[in-house]
Steps between C-alpha positions, in 0.01 A plus 500: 500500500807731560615460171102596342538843755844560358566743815820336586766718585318812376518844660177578631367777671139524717434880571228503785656132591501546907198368543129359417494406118861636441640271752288206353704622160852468645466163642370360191720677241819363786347150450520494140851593528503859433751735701264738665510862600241628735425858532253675751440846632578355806839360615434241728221346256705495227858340740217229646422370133794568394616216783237238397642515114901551548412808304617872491255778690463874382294766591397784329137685416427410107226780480805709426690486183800449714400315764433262243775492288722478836305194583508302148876607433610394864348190418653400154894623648413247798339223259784557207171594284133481467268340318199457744331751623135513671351838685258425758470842635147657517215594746164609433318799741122527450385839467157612289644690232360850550695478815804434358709827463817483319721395757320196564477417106883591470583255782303193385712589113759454682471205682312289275659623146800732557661168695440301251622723241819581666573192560445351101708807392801383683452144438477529138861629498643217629299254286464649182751357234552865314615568867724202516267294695381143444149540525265395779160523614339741711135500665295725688212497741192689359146449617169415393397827554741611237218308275198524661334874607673582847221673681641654824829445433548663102852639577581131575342348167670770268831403637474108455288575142862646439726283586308272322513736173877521600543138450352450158707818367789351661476142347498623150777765568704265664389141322803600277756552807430166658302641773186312572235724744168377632241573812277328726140707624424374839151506584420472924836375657573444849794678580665527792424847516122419433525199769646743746220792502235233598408480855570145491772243538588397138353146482170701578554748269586312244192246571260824491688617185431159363108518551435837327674355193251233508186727583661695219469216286876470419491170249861340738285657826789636646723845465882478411812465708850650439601139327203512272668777363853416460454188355382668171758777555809221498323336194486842321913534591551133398606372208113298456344865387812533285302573180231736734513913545303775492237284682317567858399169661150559712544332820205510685317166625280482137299829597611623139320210312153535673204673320415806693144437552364233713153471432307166428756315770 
């Protein structure tokens, strides 16, 4: 199965990777074989990954231009390269959008598009052949609400409706250079973050999370977890979606396939 993935030995970097669904990511791409890099806005997350993979940890905030490129270029001089790179970073604030004044917009740009953006820029010039790279694959976390309408949270849905834009435009620009890039849109996930604001242990949270997914009529009657996610985010960096870009891969329990109205049931 190693040999399908074709991750061994290669440079990879998880930005976002200290914990919930970028931690998942790390573990997985360091048991296909892949040398791993884990960066966080936050030291100690990043060192205590960093531990379970005999990786490298960096730090840095990719919402800046170079924040970002100080993250991916510390990781390629400590890997000897790169040719893996997934961005995890993103967080969604619910606010109706008259209420949203341009601060607020501005902020959720950055978090949810300008990170991602950063972080592609500086990738892309260690990858791309014209650039003396060797190619490589790249993938990003958008959302569903970058396809579906994003009521009380727009900011949010025009920044993942970019980054999935950003990754078509990218796959034919780049096709040429050897640089595959590809998303996943999450729907409901249970993050650690998500876990931790319920005033619950998390067996009970995720139990109660569980049964609105099935009131909800989810079709796989639950909500995601962290590895539901990067288990389509390693196949996207793997060598099995080696003839696959520009795409965004809908992860989200089946909710996508059902007809919206439920009459005659």
């Amino acid at each position: 199965m190693r040999e399908l993935m074709g991750l061994e030995g290669e440079p990879a970097l998880v930005v976002g990777g200290g914990f919930g669904t970028g931690r998942e990511l790390a573990l997985l791409l360091a048991r296909a074989g892949a040398r791993v890099a884990v960066a966080d806005i936050d030291r100690a997350r990043a060192e205590a990954v960093a531990r379970e993979v005999d990786g490298v940890a960096l730090t840095g905030d990719v919402r800046d231009e170079a924040g970002a490129a100080a993250v991916v270029d510390g990781a390629a001089a400590a890997l000897g390269g790169l040719s893996r790179v997934a961005n995890i970073v993103g967080q969604v604030h619910n606010k109706r959008f008259a209420e949203c004044d341009a601060a607020h917009i501005e902020a959720q740009l950055r978090m949810n598009l300008h990170s991602q953006m950063h972080v592609v820029q500086a990738a892309g010039r260690h990858m791309r052949r014209s650039d003396g790279g060797r190619g490589g694959a790249i993938a990003m976390v958008a959302s569903v609400s970058g396809i579906y309408g994003a009521r009380n949270h727009v900011p949010y849905g025009m920044a993942k409706a970019a980054v999935i834009a950003m990754a078509k435009g990218l796959a034919d620009e780049w096709g040429p250079e050897g640089v595959r890039i590809n998303c996943i849109a999450p729907d409901i996930n249970a993050t650690p973050r998500l876990v931790a604001m319920m005033p619950m242990g998390e067996d009970e949270a995720l139990a109660m999370m569980d049964a609105s997914a099935v009131k909800e009529g989810v079709p796989l009657q639950r909500f995601g977890r962290p590895i539901d996610l990067a288990k389509p985010l390693l196949f996207l960096l793997s060598d099995m979606a080696s003839f696959l870009t520009g795409q965004t891969l809908v992860i989200d329990g089946g909710v996508m396939v059902r007809f919206p109205h439920r009459a005659g049931e």
